[in-house]
N, C-alpha and C positions, 0 to 999 in steps of 0.2 A: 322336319321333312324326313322321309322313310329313307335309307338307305335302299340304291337300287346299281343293278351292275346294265352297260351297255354291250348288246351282243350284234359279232357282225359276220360275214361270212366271205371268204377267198377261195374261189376255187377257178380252174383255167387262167386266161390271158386277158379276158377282154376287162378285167380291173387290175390295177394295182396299189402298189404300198402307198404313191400317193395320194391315191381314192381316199386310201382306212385313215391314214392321217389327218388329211383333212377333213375326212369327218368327222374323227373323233375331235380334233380342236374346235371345230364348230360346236359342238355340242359341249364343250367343255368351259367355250368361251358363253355359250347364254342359258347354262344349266346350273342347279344345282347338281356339281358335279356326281358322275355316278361314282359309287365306291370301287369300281372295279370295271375294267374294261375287256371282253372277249373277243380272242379273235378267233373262228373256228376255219383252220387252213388247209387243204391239201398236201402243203409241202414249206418247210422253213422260207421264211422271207428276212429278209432283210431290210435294215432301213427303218422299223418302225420305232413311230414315237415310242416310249420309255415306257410309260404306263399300260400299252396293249401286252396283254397274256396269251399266249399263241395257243391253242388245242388241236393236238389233230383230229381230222375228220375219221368218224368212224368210218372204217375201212370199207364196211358192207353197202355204207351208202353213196361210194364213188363207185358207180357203174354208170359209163356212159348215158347210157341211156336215161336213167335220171338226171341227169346235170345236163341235160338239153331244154326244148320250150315247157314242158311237164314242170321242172325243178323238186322232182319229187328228193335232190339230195337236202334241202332244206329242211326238212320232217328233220332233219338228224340234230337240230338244237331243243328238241323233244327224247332225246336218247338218255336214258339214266347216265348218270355220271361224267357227262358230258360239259354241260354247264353247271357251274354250282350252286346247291338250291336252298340256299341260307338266306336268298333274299330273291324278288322279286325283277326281272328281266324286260328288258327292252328291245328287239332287234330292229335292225333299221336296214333297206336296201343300202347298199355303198351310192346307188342314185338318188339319195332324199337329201334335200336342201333343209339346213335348219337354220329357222327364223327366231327360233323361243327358247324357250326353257320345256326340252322334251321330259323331264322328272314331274311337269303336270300329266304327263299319261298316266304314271303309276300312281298320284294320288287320284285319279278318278276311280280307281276298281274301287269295285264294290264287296268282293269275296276274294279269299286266295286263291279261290278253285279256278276262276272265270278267266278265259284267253279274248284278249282284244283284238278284232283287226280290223281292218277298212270296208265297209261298206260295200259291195260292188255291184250286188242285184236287186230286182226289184223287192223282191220280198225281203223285208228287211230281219236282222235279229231280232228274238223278242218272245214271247210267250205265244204268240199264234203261230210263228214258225216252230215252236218246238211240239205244239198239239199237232201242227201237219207232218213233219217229220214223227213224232211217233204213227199215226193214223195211215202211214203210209209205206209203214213198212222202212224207211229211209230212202225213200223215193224223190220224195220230196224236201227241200231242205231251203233254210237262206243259205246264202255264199259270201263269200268275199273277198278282199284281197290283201295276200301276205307283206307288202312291201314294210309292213310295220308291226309287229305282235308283240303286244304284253301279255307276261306271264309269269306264273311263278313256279319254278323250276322242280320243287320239291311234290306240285301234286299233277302233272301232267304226262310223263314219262311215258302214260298208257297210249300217246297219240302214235309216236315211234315204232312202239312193242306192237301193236294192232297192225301197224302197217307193214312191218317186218315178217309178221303173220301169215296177210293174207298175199303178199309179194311173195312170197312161197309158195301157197297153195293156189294165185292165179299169176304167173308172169305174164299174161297179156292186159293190159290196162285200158284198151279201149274200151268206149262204152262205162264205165263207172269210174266214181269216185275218185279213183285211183291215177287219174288220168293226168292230175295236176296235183300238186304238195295242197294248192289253197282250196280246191276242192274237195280233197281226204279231209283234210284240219274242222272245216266247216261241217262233212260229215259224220265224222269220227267224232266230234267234241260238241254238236249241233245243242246238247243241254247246257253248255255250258259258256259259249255263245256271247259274245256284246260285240257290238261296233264301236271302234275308236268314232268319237265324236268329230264331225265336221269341222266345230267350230275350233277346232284344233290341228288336225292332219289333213289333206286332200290330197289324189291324184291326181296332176297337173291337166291329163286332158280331157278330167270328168267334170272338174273344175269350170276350167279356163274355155274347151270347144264344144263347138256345136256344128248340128247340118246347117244351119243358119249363121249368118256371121251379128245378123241384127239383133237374134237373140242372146248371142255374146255381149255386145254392148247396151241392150235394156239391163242385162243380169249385172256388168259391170257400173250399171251407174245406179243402182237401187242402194240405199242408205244403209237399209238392212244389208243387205250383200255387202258391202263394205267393211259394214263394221265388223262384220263376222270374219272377215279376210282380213282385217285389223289386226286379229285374236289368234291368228293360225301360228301353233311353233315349228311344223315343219311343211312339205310340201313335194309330193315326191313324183320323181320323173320318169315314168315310163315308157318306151316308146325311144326308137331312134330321131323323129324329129324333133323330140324335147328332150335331149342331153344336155347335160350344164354347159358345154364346150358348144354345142350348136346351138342354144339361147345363146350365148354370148355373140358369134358369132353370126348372129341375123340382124339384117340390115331393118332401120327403123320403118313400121309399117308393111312390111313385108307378111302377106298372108301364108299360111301353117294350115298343110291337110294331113293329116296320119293315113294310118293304113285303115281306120272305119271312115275312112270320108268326113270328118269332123275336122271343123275350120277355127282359125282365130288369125286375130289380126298382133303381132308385135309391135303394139302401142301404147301407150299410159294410157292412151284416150278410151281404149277397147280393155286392158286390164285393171285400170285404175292404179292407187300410189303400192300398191301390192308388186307392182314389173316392176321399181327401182330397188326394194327390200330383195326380193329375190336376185336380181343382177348383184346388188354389194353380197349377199351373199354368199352367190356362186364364184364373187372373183374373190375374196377373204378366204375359202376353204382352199380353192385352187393353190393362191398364194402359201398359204399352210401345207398345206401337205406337200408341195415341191420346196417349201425351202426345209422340211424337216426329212425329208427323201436323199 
């Protein structure tokens, strides 16, 4: 197996050292461990497991304004010398649950070159998305979404430098690209492009809800659906009604609407044996990172 370093990122209040803890022990307890753990931080913490390497954040990319809903400061694990590029990288939101063995993402590439992430739009990665992205000028593009990238650190550097670029010569970001970290990434790097694969990573409420609640439960009781949710190593939570603290927290059968109006019900009977993996191991990371806090 490839050596691969795990990268995470700190910045403001609304995470802490217990977060990075326990997820780095989750991932350490069902990985081939990574050779090396990053933390990229705003400012010294304390308290961390032994094994995280603290970085600070480059300076230029803590402006308010990016480290709000954009998260355009997250480009900056794209910055030269930043992370180190001697081996191939992982980052994880501090909100993704691990099921697996996350060291199958980096033996899936296929190229050094190629940046992985999740899936988000209709037009998927892929060789038709990049004929319409070029044919269009960059108008056109697939997307996706950052809670998870692989990558390797040594040929990427340009996604940062581009965006440092043109955050100079346009500081207003509505209207393009620029408007979100995962939408630059997807634009800026659109040749080079993959989706982490399903049957590995999902977002909890692309996954799990629907405007229907009965199409939640045809989806959770299909064989094939299953077994692919069998297979998944991590599963990540976005969205304030799916925090690890408020799944634990919800009473059984208790119906869940986000902010797109997308529903699920909080039952094994509606998620299948997939809600009792994810509960053990939302309360195992918890557990982790407060007693190593």
């Amino acid at each position: 197996m490839q050596n691969w370093q795990l990268v995470l990122m700190l910045w403001g209040t609304k995470y802490g050292v217990s977060d990075v803890n326990g997820l780095v022990a989750a991932v350490c307890a069902r990985s081939f461990a990574p050779a090396r753990v990053v933390l990229i931080t705003d400012r010294p913490r304390e308290g961390l497991a032994a094994q995280v390497r603290c970085v600070d954040f480059p300076p230029e990319f803590l402006q308010p304004a990016w480290m709000g809903g954009g998260c355009q400061a997250k480009l900056a694990m794209f910055r030269g010398g930043v992370v180190p590029d001697d081996m191939p990288a992982v980052f994880l939101d501090l909100d993704t649950v691990v099921l697996g063995d996350i060291a199958r993402l980096v033996a899936l590439r296929r190229s050094e070159t190629e940046i992985s992430i999740l899936q988000s739009a209709v037009l998927p990665f892929g060789a038709f998305a990049r004929w319409l992205w070029r044919l269009s000028g960059g108008r056109r593009y697939a997307r996706g979404n950052s809670s998870v990238v692989v990558w390797h650190p040594a040929h990427c550097g340009f996604v940062a430098a581009r965006f440092l670029e043109m955050a100079a010569a346009q500081p207003e970001f509505r209207g393009t690209p620029m408007r979100a970290d995962e939408r630059f990434l997807s634009w800026v790097a659109q040749p080079v492009m993959r989706a982490v694969p399903r049957s590995a990573v999902v977002k909890f409420p692309t996954e799990f809800m629907f405007p229907r609640l009965w199409f939640g439960r045809l989806c959770g009781a299909l064989p094939w659906v299953r077994a692919r949710r069998a297979r998944l190593v991590a599963i990540t939570l976005p969205g304030d009604e799916v925090k690890p603290q408020a799944l634990l927290d919800l009473p059984e059968a208790r119906i869940v609407t986000d902010h797109k109006g997308r529903r699920m019900e909080w039952s094994d009977r509606y998620l299948g044996p997939v809600r009792q993996r994810l509960l053990a191991a939302i309360r195992a990371a918890r557990d982790s990172g407060d007693a190593r806090s």
